[in-house]
N, C-alpha and C positions, 0 to 999 in steps of 0.2 A: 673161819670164813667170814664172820662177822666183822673182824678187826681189817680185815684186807677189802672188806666192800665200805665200809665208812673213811679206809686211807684213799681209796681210789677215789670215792667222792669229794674227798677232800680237797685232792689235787685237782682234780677236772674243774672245781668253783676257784682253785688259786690261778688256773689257766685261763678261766674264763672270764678276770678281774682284769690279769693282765694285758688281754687282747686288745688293740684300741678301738673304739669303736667310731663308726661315720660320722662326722662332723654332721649339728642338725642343720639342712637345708628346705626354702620352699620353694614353689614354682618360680623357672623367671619371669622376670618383669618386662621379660625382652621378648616373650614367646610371641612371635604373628610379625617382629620387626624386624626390619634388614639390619644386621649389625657385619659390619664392612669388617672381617678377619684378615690382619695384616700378618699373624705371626701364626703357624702352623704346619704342622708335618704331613699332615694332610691336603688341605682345600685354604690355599690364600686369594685375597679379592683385590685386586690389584687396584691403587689407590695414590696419590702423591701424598697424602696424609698418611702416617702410620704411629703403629701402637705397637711397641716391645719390648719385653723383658732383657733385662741384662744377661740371663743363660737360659736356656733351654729347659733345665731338667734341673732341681733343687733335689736335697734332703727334707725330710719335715722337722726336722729341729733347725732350720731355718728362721730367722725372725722375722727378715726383711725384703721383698723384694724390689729394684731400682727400676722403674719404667721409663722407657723413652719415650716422647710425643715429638717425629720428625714432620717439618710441616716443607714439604718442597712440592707448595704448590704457587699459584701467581696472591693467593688470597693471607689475610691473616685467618689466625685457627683460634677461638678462644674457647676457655672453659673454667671448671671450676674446681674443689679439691674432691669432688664426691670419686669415689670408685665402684664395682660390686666385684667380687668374686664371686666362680660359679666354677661347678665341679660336674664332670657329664656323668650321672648315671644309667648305665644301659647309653639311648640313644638319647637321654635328653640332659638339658641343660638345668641345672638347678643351682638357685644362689645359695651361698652360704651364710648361714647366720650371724651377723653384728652381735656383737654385747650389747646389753640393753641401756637404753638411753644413750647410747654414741650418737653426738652429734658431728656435726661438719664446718667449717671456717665456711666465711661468704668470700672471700677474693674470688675477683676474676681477673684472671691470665692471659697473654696473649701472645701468640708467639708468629711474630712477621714472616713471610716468604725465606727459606732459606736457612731458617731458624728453628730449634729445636728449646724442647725443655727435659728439663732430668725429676724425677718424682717416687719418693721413696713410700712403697706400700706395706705399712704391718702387719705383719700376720700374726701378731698378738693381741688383736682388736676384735676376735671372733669368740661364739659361746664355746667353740669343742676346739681342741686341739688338729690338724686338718692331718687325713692321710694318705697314702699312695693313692696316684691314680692324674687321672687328665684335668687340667684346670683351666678357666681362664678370667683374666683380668679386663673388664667390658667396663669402658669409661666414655662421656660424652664428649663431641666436640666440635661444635659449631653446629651444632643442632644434630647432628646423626652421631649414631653409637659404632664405637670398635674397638675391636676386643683382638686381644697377646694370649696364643693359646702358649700352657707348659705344663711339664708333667713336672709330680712330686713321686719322688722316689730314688732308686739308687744312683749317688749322686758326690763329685767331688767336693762340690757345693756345699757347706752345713756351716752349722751358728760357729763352731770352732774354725773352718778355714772357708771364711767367706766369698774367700774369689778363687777358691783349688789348694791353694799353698798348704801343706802340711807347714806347721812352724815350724821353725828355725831349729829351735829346741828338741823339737822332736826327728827331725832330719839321722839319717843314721853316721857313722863315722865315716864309712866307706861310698857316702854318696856321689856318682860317677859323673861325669861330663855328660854321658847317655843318658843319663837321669833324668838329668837338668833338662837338656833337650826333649825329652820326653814329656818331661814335665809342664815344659811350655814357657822356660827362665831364658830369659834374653841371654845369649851364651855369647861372650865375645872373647876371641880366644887370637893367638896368632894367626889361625889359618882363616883367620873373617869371622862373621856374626850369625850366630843360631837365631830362627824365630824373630827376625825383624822387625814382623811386621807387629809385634804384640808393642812396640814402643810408640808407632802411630797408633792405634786402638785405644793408648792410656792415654797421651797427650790431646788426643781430639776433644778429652771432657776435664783434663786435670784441674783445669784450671776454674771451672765450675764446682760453687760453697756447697750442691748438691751431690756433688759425685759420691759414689763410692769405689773404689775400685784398690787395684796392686800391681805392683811390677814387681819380678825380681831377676833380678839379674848375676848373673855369674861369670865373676875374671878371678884370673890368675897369676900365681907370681912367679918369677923367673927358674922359680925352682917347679914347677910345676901343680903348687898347693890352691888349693880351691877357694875363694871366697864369696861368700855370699851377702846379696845386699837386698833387701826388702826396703820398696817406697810404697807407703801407704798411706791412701786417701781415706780416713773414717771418720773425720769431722770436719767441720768446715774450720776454715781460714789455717787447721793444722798439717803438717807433713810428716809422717811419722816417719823415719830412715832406720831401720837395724842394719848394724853388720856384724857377719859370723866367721870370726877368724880361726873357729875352731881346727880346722884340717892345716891352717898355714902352723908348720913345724920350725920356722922360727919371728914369727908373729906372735902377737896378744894373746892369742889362742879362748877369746872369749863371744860374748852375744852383747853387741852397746848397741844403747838407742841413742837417739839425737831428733828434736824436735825442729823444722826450718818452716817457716810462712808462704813462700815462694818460689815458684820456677822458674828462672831467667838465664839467659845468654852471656857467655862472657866471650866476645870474639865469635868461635866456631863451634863451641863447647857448648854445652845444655848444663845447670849447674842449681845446684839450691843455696836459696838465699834469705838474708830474714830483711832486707829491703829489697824494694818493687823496681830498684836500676836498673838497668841493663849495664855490663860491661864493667862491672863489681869484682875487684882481683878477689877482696874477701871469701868471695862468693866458695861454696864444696862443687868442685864439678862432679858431675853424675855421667856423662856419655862425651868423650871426644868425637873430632867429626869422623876417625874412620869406623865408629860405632855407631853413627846415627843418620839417618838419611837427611837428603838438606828441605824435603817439605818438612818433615819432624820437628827441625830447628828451626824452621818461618814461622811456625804452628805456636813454639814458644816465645818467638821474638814478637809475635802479636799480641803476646797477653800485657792486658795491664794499657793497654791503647784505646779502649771503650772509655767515650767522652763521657760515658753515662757513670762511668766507673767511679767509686771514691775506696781507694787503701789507703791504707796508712803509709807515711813514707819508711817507714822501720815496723819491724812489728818481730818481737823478740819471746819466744817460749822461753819459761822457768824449765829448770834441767826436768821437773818431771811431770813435764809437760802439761799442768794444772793449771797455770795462770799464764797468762799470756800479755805483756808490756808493749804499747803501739804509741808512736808519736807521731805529732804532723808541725811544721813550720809553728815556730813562735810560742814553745814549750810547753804548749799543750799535748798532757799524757793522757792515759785511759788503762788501767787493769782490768782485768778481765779473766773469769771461769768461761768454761762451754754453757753456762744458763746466767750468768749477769755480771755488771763490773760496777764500776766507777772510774768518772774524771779525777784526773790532777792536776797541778799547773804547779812547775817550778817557784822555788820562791819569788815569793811576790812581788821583791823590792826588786828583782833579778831581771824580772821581764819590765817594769819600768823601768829603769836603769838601762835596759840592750833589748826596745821592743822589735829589733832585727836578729834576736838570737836564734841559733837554727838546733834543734836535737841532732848529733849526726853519728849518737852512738847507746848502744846501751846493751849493760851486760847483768847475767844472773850469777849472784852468786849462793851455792848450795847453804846458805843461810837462812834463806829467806827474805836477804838484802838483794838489792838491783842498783845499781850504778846507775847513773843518768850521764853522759857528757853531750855539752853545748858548745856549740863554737860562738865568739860575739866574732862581728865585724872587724872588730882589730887584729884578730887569730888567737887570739886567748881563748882556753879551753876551762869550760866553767863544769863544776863535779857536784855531782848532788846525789848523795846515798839514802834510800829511801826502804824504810822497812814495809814489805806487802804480809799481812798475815789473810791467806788462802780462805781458813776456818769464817773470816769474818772481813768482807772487803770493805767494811768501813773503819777497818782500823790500818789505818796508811799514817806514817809518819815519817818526816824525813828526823835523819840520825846527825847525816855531818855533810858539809857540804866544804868546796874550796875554788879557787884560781891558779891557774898555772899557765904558764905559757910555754909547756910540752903533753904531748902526750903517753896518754898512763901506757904502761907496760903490763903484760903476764907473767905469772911464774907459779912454780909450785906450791910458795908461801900466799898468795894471793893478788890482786891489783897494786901496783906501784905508782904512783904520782911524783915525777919529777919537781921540786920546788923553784 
């Protein structure tokens, strides 16, 4: 009897480790203030300003959540980077605990009449781990508080599928057209287009360095086989593209990624590209027009038209998608990680020699070399091979460089340069 009440104790203290416990919270700071609820299942305060969350209803192994600030009033809205969470116990509202010593940036923000901003909230920046239950994100703005109410709990939403998608990878064999549709995958099929409307919902913010978001999309081939495509936003300036030819029976029958900078139009097409042109044959199309509505395609034909805007005119990811190569007129380069880079500048006798030379091309190859090609004024094509090592961006060097007056070729064997 002894050994059986010391096993049972034992379990109950492994049970009672495992449990999670309340994230620590104190009063809020908001209690006795009007705070203007725009997002809620409950009680919303009607408002031309608002505050909300990108879903509803999260997992708590969640990292991140993406808050919108829409401002459709006649005023500007500004503010600043501070936030608070707050989780209701019972009936009341309590913040949730910062780590200690978190501080805050000083910018201040401003978002004009009609205008919107995208703002990503950590939820790794607190003392406890945060669990099930009703929450909300109360941020200032223009001098009054408003708060995105959301619940944490059972949820498609989690750190492994950020925006619903079960991975690719993990998709079953026998994954159905009904699925798909179900699932909420742009389905474009002979008989028309599943879920339309999820292609305006990504395009209204795609084109925003803050977004986070996905699409995916599902067509078919003539035999009937299903393919699938995932476009995903999870860092700025990159596009992540998988496609899944596993079910095509005489396809690749694999999961490739491909890295693109841009979303632009070619004609009627909606299309990824790694220059900011419009009208790029180069360009992957992504949606023909009887797949995509034509505000969709106005929506992308505007991007890249903001005077305020500065891209790169090319801007080319390494295949795995680590470093990122961007040019602009007069052969000035830049490499670049997702946290720093360094400038380049073509050889030097090169640019005094044709100070009209334009970058009008650049390729990666799985070396860890990059091509550079130039055009000068005369139509001669100038090449310059430069070694990026990733580990350490100050060690750039070019290798070989040439003239030609054709342009280089692909192949299996690698880059070809006509003489």
């Amino acid at each position: 009897m002894t050994r059986i009440l010391i096993l049972f104790a034992a379990l109950s203290l492994l049970c009672a480790c495992g449990r999670s416990a309340e994230p620590q919270t104190t009063p809020s700071k908001l209690t006795g203030t009007a705070v203007i609820t725009t997002q809620s299942e409950s009680e919303l305060t009607a408002s031309s300003v608002t505050l909300r969350t990108q879903y509803p209803v999260y997992d708590k192994s969640c990292t991140y959540i993406s808050l919108l600030i829409e401002n459709n009033s006649v005023e500007n809205v500004e503010f600043g980077t501070e936030w608070m969470l707050e989780k209701k116990i019972g009936d009341e509202w309590r913040q949730v605990e910062f780590m200690d010593n978190l501080g805050w940036t000083q910018p201040l923000f401003t978002v004009m009449p009609e205008g919107y901003y995208l703002h990503t909230c950590s939820l790794e920046i607190f003392k406890d781990s945060l669990t099930d239950g009703e929450y909300r994100i109360v941020k200032e703005l223009s001098d009054r508080w408003y708060g995105a109410e959301f619940t944490i709990g059972d949820s498609p939403i989690t750190a492994q599928s950020p925006h619903g998608f079960v991975p690719l990878e993990d998709l079953p064999h026998d994954y159905s057209r009904e699925d798909a549709i179900s699932d909420g995958v742009v389905v474009c099929g002979f008989d028309g287009i599943k879920n339309p409307e999820k292609i305006g919902e990504f395009f209204r913010f795609a084109n925003d360095r803050n977004f986070k978001g996905q699409l995916r999309i599902a067509r078919f081939t003539v035999e009937g086989d299903m393919i699938l495509t995932d476009v995903v936003r999870r860092l700025p300036d990159r596009i992540d593209v998988q496609t899944d030819t596993t079910r095509d029976r005489f396809g690749g029958g694999e999961i490739s990624t491909e890295y693109y900078s841009y979303f632009t139009v070619n004609g009627d097409n909606i299309c990824l590209s790694n220059t900011v042109e419009h009208d790029n044959d180069s360009a992957r199309e992504l949606f023909s027009p009887e797949c995509v509505a034509a505000e969709d395609h106005d929506t992308v034909a505007a991007y890249y038209k903001n005077p305020y805007g500065n891209y790169p005119s090319i801007s080319v990811w390494s295949p795995d998608g680590e470093i990122r190569a961007t040019a602009q007129d007069g052969g000035e380069l830049s490499f670049g990680t997702t946290g720093w880079g360094t400038m380049w500048s073509l050889r030097g006798d090169v640019i005094k020699e044709h100070p009209d030379i334009k970058v009008s091309d650049i390729v990666w190859e799985n070396n860890g070399i990059v091509m550079i090609m130039a055009e000068l004024p005369d139509g001669t094509c100038y090449y310059e091979f430069i070694r990026v090592d990733k580990e350490s961006m100050n060690s750039i060097e070019t290798v070989s460089y040439t003239f030609s007056q054709y342009k280089y070729t692909r192949t299996d064997e690698g880059i070809i340069i006509p003489e």
